[in-house]
C-alpha positions as CSV (number, residue, x, y, z in Angstrom):
1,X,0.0,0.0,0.0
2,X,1.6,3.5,-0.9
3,X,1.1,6.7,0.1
4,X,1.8,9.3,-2.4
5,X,2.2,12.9,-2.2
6,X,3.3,12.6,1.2
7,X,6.5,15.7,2.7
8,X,9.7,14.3,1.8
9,X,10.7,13.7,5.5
10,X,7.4,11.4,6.4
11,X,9.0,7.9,7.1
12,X,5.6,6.5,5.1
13,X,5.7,7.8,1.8
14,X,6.8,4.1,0.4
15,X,3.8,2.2,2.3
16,X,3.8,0.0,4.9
17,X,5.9,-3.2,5.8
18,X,3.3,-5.4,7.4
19,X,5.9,-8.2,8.4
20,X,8.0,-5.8,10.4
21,X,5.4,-3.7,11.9
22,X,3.8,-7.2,13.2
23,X,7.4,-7.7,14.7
24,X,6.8,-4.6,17.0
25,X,3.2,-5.0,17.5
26,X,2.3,-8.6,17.6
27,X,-1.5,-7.7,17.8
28,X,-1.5,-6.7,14.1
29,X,-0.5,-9.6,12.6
30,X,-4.3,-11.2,13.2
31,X,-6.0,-8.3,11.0
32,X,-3.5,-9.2,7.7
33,X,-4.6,-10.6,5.2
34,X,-3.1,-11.1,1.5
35,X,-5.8,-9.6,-1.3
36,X,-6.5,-10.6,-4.6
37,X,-3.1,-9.3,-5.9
38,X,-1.1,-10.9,-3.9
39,X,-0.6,-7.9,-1.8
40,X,-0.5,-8.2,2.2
41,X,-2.9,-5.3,3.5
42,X,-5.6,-5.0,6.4
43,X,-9.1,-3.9,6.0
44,X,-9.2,-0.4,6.7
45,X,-12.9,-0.5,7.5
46,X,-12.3,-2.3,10.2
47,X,-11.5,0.5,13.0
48,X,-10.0,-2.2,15.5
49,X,-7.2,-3.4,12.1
50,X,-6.4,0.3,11.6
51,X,-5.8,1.3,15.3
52,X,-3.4,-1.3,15.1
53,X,-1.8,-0.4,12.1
54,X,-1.3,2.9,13.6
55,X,0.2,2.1,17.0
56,X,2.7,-0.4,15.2
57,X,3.5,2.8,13.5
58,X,4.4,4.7,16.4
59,X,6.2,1.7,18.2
60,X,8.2,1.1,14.8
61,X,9.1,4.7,13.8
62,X,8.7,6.8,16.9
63,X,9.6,5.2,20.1
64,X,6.0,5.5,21.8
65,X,5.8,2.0,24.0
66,X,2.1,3.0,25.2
67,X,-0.7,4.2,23.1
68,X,-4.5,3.5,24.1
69,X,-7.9,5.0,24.4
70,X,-11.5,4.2,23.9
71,X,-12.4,2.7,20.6
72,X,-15.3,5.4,20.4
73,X,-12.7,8.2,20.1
74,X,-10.8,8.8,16.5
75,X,-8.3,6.8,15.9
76,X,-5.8,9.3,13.6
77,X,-4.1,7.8,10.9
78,X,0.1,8.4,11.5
79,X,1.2,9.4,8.2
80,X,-1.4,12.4,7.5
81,X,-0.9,13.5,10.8
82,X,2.7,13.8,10.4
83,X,2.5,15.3,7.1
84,X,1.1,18.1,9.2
85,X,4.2,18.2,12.1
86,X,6.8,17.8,8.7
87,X,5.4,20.8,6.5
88,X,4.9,23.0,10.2
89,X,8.9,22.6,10.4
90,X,9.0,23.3,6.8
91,X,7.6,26.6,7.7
92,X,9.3,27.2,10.6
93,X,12.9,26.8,9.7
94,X,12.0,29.3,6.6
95,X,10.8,31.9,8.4
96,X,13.6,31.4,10.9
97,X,12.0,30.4,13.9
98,X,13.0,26.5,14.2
99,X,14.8,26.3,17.4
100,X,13.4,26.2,21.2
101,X,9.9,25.7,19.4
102,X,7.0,25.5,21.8
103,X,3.5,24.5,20.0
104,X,-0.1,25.0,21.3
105,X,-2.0,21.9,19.6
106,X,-5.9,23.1,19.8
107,X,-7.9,19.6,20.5
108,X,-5.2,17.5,21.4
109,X,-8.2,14.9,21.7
110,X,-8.0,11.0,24.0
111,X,-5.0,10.2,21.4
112,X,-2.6,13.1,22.2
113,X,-1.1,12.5,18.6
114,X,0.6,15.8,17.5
115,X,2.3,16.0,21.0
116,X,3.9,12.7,20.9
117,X,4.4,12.8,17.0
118,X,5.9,16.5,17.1
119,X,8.8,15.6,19.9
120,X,9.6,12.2,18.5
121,X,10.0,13.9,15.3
122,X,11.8,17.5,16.7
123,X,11.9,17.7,20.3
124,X,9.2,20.2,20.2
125,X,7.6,21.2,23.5
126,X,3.5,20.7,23.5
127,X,0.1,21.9,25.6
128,X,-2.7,20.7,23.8
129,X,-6.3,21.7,24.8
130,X,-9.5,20.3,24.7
131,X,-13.0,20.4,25.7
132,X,-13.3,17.3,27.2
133,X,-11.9,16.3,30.3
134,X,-12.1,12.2,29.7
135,X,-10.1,12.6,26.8
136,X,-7.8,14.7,28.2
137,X,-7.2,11.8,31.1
138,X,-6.3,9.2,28.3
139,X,-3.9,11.6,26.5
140,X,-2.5,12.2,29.8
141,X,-2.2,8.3,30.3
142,X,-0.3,8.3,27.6
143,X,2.3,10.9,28.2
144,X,3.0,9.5,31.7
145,X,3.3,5.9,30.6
146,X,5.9,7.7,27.4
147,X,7.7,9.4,30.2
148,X,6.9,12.6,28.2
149,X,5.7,14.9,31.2
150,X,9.0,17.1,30.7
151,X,7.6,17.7,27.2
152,X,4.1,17.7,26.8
153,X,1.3,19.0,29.2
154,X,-2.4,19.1,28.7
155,X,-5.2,21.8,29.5
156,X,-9.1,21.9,29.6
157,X,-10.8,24.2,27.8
158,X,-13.9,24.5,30.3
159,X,-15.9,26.8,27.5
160,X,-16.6,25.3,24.5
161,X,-17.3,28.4,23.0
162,X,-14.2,29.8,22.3
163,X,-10.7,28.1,20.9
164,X,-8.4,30.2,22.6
165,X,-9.7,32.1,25.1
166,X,-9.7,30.5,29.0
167,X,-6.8,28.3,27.8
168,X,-4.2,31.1,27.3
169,X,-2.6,33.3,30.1
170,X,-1.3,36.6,29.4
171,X,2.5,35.2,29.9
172,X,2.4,32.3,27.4
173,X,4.2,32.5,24.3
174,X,4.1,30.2,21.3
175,X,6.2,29.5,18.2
176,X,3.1,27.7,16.6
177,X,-0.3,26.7,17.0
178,X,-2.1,24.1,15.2
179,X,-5.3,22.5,14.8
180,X,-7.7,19.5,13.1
181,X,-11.3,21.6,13.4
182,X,-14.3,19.6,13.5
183,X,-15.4,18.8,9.8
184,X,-18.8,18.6,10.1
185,X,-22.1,20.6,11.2
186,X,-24.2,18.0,12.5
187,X,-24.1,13.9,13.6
188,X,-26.3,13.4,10.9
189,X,-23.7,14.7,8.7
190,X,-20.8,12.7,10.0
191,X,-22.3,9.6,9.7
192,X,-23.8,10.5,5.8
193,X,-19.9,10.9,5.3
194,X,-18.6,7.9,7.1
195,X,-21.4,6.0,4.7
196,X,-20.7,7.5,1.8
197,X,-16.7,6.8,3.0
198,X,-17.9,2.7,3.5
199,X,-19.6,2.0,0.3
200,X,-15.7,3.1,-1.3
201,X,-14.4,0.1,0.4
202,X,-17.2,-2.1,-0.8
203,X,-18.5,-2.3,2.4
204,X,-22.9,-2.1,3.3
205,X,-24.8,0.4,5.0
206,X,-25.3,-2.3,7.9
207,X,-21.9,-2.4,8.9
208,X,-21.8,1.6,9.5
209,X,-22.6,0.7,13.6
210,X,-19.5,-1.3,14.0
211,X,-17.2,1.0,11.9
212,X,-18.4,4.9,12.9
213,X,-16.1,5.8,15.4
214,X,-15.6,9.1,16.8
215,X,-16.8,11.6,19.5
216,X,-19.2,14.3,19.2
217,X,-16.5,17.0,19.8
218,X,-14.5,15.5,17.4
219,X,-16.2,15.4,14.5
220,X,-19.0,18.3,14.6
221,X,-19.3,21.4,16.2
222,X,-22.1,24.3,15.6
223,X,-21.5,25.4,12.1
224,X,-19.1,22.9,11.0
225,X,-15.7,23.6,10.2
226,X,-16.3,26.6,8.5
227,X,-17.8,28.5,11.4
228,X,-15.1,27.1,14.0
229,X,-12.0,28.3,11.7
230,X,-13.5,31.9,11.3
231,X,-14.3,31.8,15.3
232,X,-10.3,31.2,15.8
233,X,-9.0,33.0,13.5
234,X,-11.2,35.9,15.5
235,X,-9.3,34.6,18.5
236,X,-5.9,34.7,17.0
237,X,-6.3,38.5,16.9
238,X,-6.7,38.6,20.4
239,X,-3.7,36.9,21.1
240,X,-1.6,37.6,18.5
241,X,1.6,38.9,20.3
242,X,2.0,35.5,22.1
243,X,2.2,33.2,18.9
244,X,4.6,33.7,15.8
245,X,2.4,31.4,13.7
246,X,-1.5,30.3,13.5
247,X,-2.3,27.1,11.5
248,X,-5.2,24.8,11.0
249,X,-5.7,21.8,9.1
250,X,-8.8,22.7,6.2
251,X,-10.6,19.9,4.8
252,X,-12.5,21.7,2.5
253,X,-10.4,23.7,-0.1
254,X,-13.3,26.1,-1.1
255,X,-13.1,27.3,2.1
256,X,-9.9,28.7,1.9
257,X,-10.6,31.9,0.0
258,X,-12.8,33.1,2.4
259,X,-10.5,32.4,5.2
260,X,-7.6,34.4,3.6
261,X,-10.2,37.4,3.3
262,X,-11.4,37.0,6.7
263,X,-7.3,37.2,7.5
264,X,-7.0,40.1,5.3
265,X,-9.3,42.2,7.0
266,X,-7.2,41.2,10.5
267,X,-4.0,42.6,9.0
268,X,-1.9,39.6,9.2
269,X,1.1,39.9,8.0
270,X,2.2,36.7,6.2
271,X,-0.5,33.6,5.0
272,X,0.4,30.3,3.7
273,X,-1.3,27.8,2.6
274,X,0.4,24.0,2.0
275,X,-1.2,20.8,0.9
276,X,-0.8,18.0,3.4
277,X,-1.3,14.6,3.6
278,X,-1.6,11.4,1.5
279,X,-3.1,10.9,-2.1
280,X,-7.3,10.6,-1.8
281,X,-6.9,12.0,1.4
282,X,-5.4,15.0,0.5
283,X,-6.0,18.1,2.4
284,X,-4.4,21.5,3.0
285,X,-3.3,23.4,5.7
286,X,-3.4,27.3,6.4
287,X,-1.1,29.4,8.4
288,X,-1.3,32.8,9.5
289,X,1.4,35.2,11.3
290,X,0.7,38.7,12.9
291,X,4.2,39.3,13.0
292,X,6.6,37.0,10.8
């Protein structure tokens, strides 16, 4: 299986060696299967095979030894999200500010996945926010059990309202901030999607209640992603003497031209926008600086 289109540095851009990734992570080995082409693969319908996949990944690549959470939460697939950390550096070390860098990851969610990606990758310093406090135990459950407590540390975010604001303190200071908003508006939504995303893999409608996984918080917020980005890049204004860089993950590339008006009128100084991620899955990111 190959991922394509993926940032030079991401360790996954050739696909995946199943054999060796069972060697790390035993529990693998009884979701692989060889397919009609004589190809071993899993069944990435099958949440339970792809959290797997993913935590051999981050046992093979990145020296996590713990990684677990409900099976309702997301389970983030390793390579797009590390597309993300890979271009962020990108960024950074261009606009010269790739040293000592401290990141603010917005939703860090039950799987704490930037944080642990972003210092195996560049010893980056993390505090992720969210909105929910169970997840926010897991993530920190898996921190402590990574011995990653001098790295990373973890906030709630006790009004769901706002992104920013009642997470930040007038003394903290970031090189970067970063972000996977909500995609969609409604459940109803999420799960048309996740259907729509089943019958691709040949799979029926029946098996959606075995394979939807995913919180409400993490997949859909009041107005959809649309309506959260504009509501933090509001924020960012607010704060933006204590971050060099805004950036969020867009899923929806129409989106972006009204986002780099709505940044416009804000008088940032600098906006980039980067395509991240793998193939199909393709999406980009957009980053914002007040001052750089």
């Amino acid at each position: 299986m190959k991922e394509s289109n993926l940032h030079p540095n991401n360790k996954h851009s050739s696909g995946y060696d199943l054999d060796a990734l069972g060697l790390v992570y035993p529990q693998l080995t009884s979701f692989v299967f060889t397919n009609e082409y004589q190809t071993k693969t899993i069944d990435f319908a099958d949440p339970k095979a792809v959290k797997a996949l993913n935590t051999a990944l981050l046992f093979k690549y990145y020296g996590i030894k713990f990684w677990d959470f409900p099976d309702e939460n997301l389970c983030p697939p390793i390579p797009g999200r590390v597309d993300y950390i890979h271009h962020l550096a990108e960024l950074l070390e261009f606009s010269g500010v790739s040293k000592d860098v401290n990141v603010l990851d917005i939703g860090t969610g039950a799987n704490c996945i930037y944080p642990i990606l972003g210092n195996a990758e560049y010893n980056w310093d993390f505090v992720g926010t969210d909105i929910d406090t169970t997840a926010l135990e897991f993530a920190q459950n898996i921190v402590d059990k990574n011995d990653l407590n001098h790295a990373i540390s973890l906030r709630f975010q006790k009004d769901s309202r706002f992104i920013l604001k009642g997470v930040l303190s007038d003394e903290d200071q970031f090189t970067v901030a970063m972000c996977n908003p909500p995609f969609y508006k409604s459940e109803k939504e999420a799960i048309a999607a996740t259907t729509k995303k089943l019958r691709g893999l040949g799979k029926t409608e029946e098996s959606l209640t075995r394979n939807f996984s995913g919180k409400h918080n993490e997949l859909w917020c009041k107005g959809g992603e649309k309506a959260f980005l504009h509501n933090y890049i509001y924020e960012s204004s607010l704060f933006k003497n204590q971050c060099v860089w805004f950036s969020a993950l867009v899923s929806k590339k129409e989106l972006i031209r009204g986002l780099k008006v709505a940044l416009k009128k804000l008088n940032v100084n600098s906006i980039k926008v980067l395509k991240s991620g793998p193939g199909n899955k393709q999406s980009r990111f957009i980053a914002w600086s007040y001052s750089n």
